[in-house]
C-alpha positions in Angstrom: -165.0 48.9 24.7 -162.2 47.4 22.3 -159.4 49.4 20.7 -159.4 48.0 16.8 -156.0 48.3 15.9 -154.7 47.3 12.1 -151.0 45.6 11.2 -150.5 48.1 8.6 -151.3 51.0 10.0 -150.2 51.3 13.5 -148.2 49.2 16.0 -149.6 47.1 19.5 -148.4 49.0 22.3 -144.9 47.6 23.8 -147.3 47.5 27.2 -149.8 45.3 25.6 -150.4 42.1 27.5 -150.6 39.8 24.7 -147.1 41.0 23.6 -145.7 40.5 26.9 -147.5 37.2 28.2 -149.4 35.9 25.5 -152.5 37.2 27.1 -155.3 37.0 24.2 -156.5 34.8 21.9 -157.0 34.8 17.9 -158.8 33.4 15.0 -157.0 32.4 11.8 -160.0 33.1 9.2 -160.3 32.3 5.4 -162.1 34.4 3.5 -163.8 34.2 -0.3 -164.0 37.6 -1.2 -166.2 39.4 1.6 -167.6 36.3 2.7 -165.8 34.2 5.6 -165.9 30.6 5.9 -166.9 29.3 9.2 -167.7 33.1 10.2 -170.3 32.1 13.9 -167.8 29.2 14.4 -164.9 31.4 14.7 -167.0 34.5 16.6 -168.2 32.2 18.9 -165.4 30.4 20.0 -163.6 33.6 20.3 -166.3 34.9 22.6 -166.1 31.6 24.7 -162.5 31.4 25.1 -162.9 34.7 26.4 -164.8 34.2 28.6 -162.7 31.1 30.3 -159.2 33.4 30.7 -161.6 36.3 31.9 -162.0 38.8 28.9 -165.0 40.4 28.4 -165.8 40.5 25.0 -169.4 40.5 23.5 -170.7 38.4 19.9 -171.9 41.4 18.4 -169.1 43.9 19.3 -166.8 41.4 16.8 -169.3 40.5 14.4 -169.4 44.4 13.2 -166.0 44.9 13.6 -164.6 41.8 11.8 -167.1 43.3 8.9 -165.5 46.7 8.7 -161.9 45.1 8.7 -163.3 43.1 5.9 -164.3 46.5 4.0 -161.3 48.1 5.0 -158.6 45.2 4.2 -160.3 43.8 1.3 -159.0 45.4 -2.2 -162.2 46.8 -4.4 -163.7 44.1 -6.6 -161.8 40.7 -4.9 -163.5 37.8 -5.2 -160.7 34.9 -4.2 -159.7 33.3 -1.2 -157.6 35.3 1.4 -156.2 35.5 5.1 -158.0 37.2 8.1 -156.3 37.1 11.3 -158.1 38.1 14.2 -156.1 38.8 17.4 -157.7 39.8 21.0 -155.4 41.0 24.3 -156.6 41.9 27.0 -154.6 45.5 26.9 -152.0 47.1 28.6 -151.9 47.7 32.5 -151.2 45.6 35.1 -147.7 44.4 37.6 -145.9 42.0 36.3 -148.5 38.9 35.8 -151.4 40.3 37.5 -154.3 41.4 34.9 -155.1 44.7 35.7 -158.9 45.4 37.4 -160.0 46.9 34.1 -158.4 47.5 30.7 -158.9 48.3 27.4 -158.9 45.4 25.3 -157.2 45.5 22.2 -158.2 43.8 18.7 -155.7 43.4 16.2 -156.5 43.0 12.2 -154.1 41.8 9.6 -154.4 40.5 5.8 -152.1 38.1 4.2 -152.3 35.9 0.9 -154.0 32.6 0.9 -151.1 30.0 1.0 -150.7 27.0 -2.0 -153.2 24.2 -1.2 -152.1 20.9 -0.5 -152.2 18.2 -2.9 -155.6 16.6 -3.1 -154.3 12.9 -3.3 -152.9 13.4 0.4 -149.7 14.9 2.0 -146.9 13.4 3.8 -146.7 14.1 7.4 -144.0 12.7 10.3 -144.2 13.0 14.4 -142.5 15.6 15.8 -140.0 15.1 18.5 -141.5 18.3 20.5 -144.2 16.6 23.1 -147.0 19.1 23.4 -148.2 19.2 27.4 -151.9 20.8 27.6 -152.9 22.3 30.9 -156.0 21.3 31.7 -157.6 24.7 32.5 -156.6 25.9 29.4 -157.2 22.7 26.7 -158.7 23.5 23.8 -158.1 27.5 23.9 -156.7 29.4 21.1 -154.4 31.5 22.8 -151.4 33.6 21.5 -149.0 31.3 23.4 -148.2 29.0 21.0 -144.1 28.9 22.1 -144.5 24.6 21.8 -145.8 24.5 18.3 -143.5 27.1 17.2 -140.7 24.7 18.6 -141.8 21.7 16.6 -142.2 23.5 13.4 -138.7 24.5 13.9 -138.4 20.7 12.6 -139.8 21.3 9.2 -137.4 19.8 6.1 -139.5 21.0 3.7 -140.2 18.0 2.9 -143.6 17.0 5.0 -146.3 19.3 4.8 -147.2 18.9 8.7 -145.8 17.4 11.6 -148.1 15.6 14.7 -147.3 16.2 18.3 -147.7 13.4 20.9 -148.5 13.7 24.4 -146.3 12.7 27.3 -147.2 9.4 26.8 -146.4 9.0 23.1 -150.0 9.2 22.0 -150.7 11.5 19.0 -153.2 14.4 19.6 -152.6 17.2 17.0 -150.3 18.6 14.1 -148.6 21.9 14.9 -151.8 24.0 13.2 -154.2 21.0 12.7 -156.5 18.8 14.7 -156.4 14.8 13.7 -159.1 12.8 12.7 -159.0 9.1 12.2 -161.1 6.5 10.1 -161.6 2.8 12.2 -163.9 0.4 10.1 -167.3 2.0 11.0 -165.9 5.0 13.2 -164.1 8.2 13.8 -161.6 8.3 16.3 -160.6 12.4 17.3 -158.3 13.1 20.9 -160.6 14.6 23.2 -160.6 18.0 24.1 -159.0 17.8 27.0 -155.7 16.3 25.5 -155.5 18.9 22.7 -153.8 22.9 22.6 -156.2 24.1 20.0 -160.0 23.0 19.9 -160.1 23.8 15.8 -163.6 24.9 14.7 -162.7 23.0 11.8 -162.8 20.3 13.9 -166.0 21.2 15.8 -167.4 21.9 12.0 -166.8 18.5 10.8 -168.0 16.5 14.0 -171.1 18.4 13.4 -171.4 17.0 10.1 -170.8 13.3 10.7 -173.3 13.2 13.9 -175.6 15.3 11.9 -175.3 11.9 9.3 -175.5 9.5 12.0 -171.8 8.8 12.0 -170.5 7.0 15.2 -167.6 9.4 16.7 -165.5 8.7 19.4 -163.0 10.7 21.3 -159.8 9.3 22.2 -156.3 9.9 21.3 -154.6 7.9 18.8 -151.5 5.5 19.1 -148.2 6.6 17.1 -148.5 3.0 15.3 -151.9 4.3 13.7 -151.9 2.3 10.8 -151.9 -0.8 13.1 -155.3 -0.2 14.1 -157.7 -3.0 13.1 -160.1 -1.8 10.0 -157.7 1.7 9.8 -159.0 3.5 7.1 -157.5 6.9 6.6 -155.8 9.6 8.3 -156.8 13.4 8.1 -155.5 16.7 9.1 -158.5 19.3 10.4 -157.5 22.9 9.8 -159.9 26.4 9.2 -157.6 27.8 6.2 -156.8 24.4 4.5 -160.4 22.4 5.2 -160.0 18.7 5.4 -156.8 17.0 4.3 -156.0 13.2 4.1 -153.0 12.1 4.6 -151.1 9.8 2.6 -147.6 8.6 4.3 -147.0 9.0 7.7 -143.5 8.4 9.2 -142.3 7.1 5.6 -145.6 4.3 6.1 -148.5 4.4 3.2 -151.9 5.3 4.3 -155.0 4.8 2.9 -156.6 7.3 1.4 -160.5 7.8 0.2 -162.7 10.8 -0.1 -165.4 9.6 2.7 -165.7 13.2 4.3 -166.0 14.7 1.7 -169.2 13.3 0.4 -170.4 14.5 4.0 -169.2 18.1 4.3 -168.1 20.8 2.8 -166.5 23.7 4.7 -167.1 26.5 1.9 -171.2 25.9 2.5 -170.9 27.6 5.9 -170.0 31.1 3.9 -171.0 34.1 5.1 
């Protein structure tokens, strides 16, 4: 059984392991009005991830409850875009690291305003100086422990609009809060799974799209010389609030930009 627990209206528990280790996950989720984009995408990942760190947590138990935060956060009569955050713990109890036998998990809802849009000719980006390490047990979760991105966003000049974290070898596998996408003459190049913090559903929305077209996608993680690669064609940030964003100068270099995926999908269909 969850404890709901809303950001305006009461505080998480000092005990509560997601405070105190990071223990939980959440979901990031833009909303039109009542309606949520990428609603099952989000739900279900939620449900999965839980299920890999050992939370039990069922489909339907979140499904109503993400609707009655919806009623309760929503103003009367709102029919633009807006922020549902979605955080999951697995409760309070427990020595030290251990997770406690049984707990009461606690699910956290919050509202905030739908931040400015980036431009739709394409946004500058740089490579952050923060290498992001993935352990492999834990690739591709959402959790709350997101210490690594919060230091590379510490880098921010105002003057990029994200910055891309490489690996331990140098290649480049995501931005701070999105996953990368690449255009190579007749293919899409994305870094696996296993090389990345956060497996976006953004991400899983829009490789669903281009397979679904017969696209050719591959996974593998990009060099930091991107542009160099023969037949480049384009660059693009994948995120669940923002959609799909191309990106027009990397590291002070001009990329190309065109408006390929968006002929193929269109993340505002999945409403619901």
């Amino acid at each position: 059984m969850l404890k709901v627990l809303y950001a305006d209206r009461e505080g998480v528990p000092a005990t509560d392991r997601g405070l105190a280790y990071g223990d939980g996950l959440f979901e990031t989720i833009r909303m039109c009005g009542p309606k949520a984009v990428l609603r099952r995408y989000h739900l279900n990942r939620m449900v999965s991830d839980a299920e890999r760190i050992g939370i039990k947590v069922g489909y339907a138990e979140l499904d109503q409850e993400l609707t009655r935060a919806t009623s309760r956060l929503m103003p009367a009569g709102r029919t633009d875009a807006w922020i549902l955050k979605m955080i999951l713990t697995r409760g309070s109890g427990g020595r030290g690291y251990r997770p406690p036998g049984s707990a009461q998990q606690h699910l956290v809802f919050a509202a905030a305003a739908m931040p400015p849009m980036p431009e739709p000719t394409g946004v500058v980006v740089r490579r952050s100086r923060f290498p992001l390490t993935v352990n492999p047990r834990l690739a591709g979760i959402k959790t709350l422990n997101r210490l690594e991105q919060v230091m590379a966003s510490s880098e921010f000049t105002g003057e990029e609009w994200e910055l891309i974290m490489s690996d331990t070898t140098g290649d480049l596998v995501e931005g701070t809060r999105t996953n990368l996408l690449a255009r190579v003459g007749d293919e899409w190049l994305t870094p696996p799974v296993s090389s990345i913090a956060v497996a976006g559903v953004m991400r899983q929305y829009v490789l669903e799209c281009l397979q679904k077209v017969g696209e050719r996608v591959v996974e593998q993680t990009l060099p930091t010389a991107i542009d160099s690669l023969p037949g480049f064609r384009g660059l693009y940030l994948l995120n669940s609030v923002f959609g799909i964003v191309a990106v027009r100068s990397f590291d002070a270099h001009d990329l190309p930009v065109d408006d390929a995926l968006a002929t193929i999908c269109d993340p505002i269909e999945t409403l619901e």
